[in-house]
N, C-alpha and C positions, 0 to 999 in steps of 0.2 A: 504493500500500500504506500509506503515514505520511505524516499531514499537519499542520505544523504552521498554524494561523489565529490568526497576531494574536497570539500568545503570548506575556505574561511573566510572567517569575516574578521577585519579590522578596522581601527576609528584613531586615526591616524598612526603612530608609530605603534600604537598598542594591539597585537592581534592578539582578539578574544577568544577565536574558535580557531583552531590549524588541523587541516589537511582533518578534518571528519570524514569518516566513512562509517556510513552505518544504514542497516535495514531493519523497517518493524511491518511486521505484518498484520494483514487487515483482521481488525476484532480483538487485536493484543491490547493492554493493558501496559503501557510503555513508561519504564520512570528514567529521566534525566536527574542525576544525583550528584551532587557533590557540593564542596563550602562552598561560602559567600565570594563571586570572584571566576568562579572554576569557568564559565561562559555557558550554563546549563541554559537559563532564560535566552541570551543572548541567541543560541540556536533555534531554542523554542521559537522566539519572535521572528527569526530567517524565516523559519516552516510557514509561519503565520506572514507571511509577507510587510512586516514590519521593520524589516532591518536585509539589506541588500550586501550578498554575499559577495567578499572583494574578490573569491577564486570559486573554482568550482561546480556541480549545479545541485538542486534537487528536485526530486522528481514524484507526483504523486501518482498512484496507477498507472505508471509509466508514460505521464506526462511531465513535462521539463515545466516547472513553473519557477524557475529560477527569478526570471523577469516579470513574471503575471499577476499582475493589484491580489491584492489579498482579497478582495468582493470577489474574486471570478475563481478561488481556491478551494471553495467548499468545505471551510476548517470553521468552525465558531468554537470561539476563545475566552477564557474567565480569568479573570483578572486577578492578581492578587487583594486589592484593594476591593471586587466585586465592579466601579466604574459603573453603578448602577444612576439615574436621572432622580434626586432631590423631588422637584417638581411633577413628580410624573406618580399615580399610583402602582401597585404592583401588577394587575393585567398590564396597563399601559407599557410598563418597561418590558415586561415577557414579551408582549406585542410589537417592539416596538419595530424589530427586524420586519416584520412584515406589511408593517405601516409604513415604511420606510420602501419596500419595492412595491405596495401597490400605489404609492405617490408615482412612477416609472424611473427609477433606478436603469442605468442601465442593462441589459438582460435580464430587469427583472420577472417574476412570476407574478401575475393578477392573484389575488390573495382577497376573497368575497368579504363581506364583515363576519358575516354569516361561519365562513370558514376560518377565519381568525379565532372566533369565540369559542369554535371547538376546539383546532387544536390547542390555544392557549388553555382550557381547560381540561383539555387531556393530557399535558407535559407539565400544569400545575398537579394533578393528582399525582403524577407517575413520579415525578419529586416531592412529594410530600408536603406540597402545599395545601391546606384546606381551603375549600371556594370562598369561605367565609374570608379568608384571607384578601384577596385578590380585590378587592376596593380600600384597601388602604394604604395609605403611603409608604412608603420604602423607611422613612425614618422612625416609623412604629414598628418595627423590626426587630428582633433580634440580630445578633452576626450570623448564628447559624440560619436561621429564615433570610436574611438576605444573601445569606451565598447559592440556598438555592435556587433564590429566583434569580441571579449571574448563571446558574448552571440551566433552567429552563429556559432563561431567554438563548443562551447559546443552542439548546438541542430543539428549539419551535423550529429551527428553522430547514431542521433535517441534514444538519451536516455530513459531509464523509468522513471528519476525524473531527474530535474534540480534543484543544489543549488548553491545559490547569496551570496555570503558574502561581505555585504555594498558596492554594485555596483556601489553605485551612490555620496559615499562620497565624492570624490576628484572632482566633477564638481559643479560649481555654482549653487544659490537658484532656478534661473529660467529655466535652465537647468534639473537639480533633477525631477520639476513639471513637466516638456515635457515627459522627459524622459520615468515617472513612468508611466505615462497616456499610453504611446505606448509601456511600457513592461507587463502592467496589458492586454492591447488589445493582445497581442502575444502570453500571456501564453494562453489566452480563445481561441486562433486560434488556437494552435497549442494543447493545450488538457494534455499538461503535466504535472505532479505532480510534484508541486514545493516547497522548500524550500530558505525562504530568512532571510538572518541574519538584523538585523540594531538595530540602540539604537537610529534613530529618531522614537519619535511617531506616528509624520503625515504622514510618510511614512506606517508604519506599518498600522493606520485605513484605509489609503486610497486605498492601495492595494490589502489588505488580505481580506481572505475567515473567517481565523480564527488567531488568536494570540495564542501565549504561554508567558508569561511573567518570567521570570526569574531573580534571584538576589543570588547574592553568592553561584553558582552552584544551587538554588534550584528552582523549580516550582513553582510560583507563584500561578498562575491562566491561563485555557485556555478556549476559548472561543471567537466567535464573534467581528467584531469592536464596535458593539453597545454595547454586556455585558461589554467587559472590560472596557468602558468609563464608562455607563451608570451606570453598579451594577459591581464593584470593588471591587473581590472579597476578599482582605488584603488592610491594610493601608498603605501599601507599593504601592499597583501597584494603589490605590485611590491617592498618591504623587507624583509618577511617571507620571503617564499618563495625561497628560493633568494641568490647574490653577484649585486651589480649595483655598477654606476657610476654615481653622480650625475653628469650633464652639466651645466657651468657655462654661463652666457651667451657667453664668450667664446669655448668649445668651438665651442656651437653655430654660434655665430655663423661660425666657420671652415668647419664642413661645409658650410655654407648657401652659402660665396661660390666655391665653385670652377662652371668650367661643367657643367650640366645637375645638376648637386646638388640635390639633395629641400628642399623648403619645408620648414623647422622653425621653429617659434615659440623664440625667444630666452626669452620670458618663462615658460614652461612649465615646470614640474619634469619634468624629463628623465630616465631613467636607460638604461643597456644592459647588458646582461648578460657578461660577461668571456668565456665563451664563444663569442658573436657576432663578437668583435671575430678580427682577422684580421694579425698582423705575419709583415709583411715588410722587407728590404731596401731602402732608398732608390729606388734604381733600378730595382726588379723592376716587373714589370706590373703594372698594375692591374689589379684583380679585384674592384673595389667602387665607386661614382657618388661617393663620399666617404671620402676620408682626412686625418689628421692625419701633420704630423712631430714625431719626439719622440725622446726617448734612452732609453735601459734605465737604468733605477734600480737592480733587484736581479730577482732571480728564487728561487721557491722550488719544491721537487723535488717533487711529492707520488707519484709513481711513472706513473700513469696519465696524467697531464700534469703543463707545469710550469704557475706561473703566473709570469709576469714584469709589472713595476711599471712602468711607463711615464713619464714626465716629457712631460705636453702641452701647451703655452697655457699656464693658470694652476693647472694640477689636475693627477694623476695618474691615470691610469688602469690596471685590474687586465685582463690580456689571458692567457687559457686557454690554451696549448698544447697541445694532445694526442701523449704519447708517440711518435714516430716519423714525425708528420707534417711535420717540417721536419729537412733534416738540419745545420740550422745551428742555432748555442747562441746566443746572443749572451752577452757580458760586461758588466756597468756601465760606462755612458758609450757604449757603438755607440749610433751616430745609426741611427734604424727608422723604418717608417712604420706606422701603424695604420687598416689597412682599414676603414670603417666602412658596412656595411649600412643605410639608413633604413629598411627592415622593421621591425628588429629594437629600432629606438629606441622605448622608450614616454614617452609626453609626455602630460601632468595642467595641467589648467588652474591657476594660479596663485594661488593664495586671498589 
């Protein structure tokens, strides 16, 4: 469905996006990820024909619309901000795309009133607006009720792709989670290829089909929520995404010498995930090809698990708990062992 070829865009000496290549396919669920900076929007807005790429093309259902106004693109866009009319009530702004070509837009569609009012009231429902809704003004609102009437006026109009740019930043934690859950449900209802910008990561595993991860204009890594967590494909998006542990030489060097323990390069930047790791009791069984000894430094509660701070070798390491999975606490200073999977170690050639 969206293809980017060779893409950049720069804004004078600064290029934001270099040499992109990337495809997403029609009905995916597409997240552009990365900090504040990395040129996620900045692409976004190419796609949407807002920002004119200095190299390159892209191409939608394999048409080049590198050059082509973003009216004649068939993308409807939501804004971070919503960019919703003050003035105007909430039909009125859902309507307002179609109010706008049956004025005669260029190529536009005759759009009846008659047929306005249904489908404005069938993309109110299918977003979760109630009809009761829909005569009152935008700034009787909620954030969440105004984001989705930004996400209904953009789907009245029957897009080919829908993009989000960080929809959901400016409403609360518990908020966000409602939200995302009942925008992942609409896009699967409604069947649209979509593109969403954000630099939260739990949004991006939880939502997406697939990730692209980016960092000073460049590509990362694309791929899956499970790839990009699980096998990371730079040490970049192995820091970005998610808590890990850098594994020191001397770490490694201990998993490596017990018997039948996994080959790991000492010289490799190493990391593992706090969740992977596995504490137990000195004496208990093993349950992993490699462990360390170590003592408890401290432990913090976060309800769902704890995490506990580990004392190993030369470094510390961060180990997950999960609620109710151990019925032992430990206290700072127990002597522990820390189970250590080689699966789950990822290791980067050393520059």
């Amino acid at each position: 469905m969206i293809r980017f070829e060779d893409v950049d865009v720069a804004f004078g000496e600064h290029r934001a996006v270099s040499h992109l290549d990337l495809e997403i396919q029609e009905g995916e669920f597409f997240t552009l990820l990365g900090p504040s900076g990395c040129g996620k929007t900045t692409a976004l807005r190419s796609l949407a024909g807002f920002v004119q790429p200095t190299g390159g093309r892209i191409l939608i259902a394999g048409r080049d619309v590198t050059r082509v106004p973003s009216e004649k693109r068939e993308v409807g866009m939501v804004f971070q901000n919503y960019a919703l009319f003050p003035s105007m009530n909430v039909r009125e702004n859902i309507a307002f795309g179609l109010t706008v070509n049956k004025r005669g837009q260029t190529d536009a569609k005759k759009v009846s009133k008659a047929e306005q009012t249904r489908r404005v009231n069938e993309i109110a429902d299918r977003t979760g607006l109630a009809l009761s809704q829909l005569d009152k003004n935008v700034s009787e609102l909620s954030g969440g009720q105004q984001q989705r009437v930004a996400i209904a006026r953009a789907l009245v109009l029957t897009p080919r792709i829908l993009l989000l740019d960080e929809p959901l930043s400016n409403l609360d934690a518990k908020l966000r989670v409602q939200l995302r859950e009942q925008l992942k449900e609409l896009q699967h209802e409604v069947g649209v290829t979509t593109v969403y910008v954000t630099h939260d990561q739990e949004e991006a595993l939880t939502l997406s089909d697939r990730i692209a991860v980016l960092d000073a204009g460049h590509l990362q890594q694309v791929g899956t929520p499970e790839e990009i967590y699980d096998r990371s494909g730079t040490p970049f998006v192995c820091r970005f995404i998610g808590e890990n542990n850098r594994l020191t030489p001397a770490v490694l060097i201990s998993l490596g010498s017990g018997p039948g323990a996994p080959a790991l390069d000492a010289t490799a930047e190493s990391y593992v995930r706090p969740e992977k790791l596995h504490l137990a009791a000195p004496d208990a069984a093993a349950n992993s090809p490699a462990s360390l000894d170590g003592s408890v430094v401290g432990r913090t509660y976060h309800g769902s698990h704890s995490v506990y701070t580990v004392a190993v070798e030369d470094t510390t390491l961060r180990v997950s708990v999960p609620a109710g999975a151990s019925a032992h606490q430990w206290d700072a200073g127990d002597a522990v062992r820390v189970d250590v999977d080689p699966r789950w170690i990822l290791q980067y050639p050393a520059v």
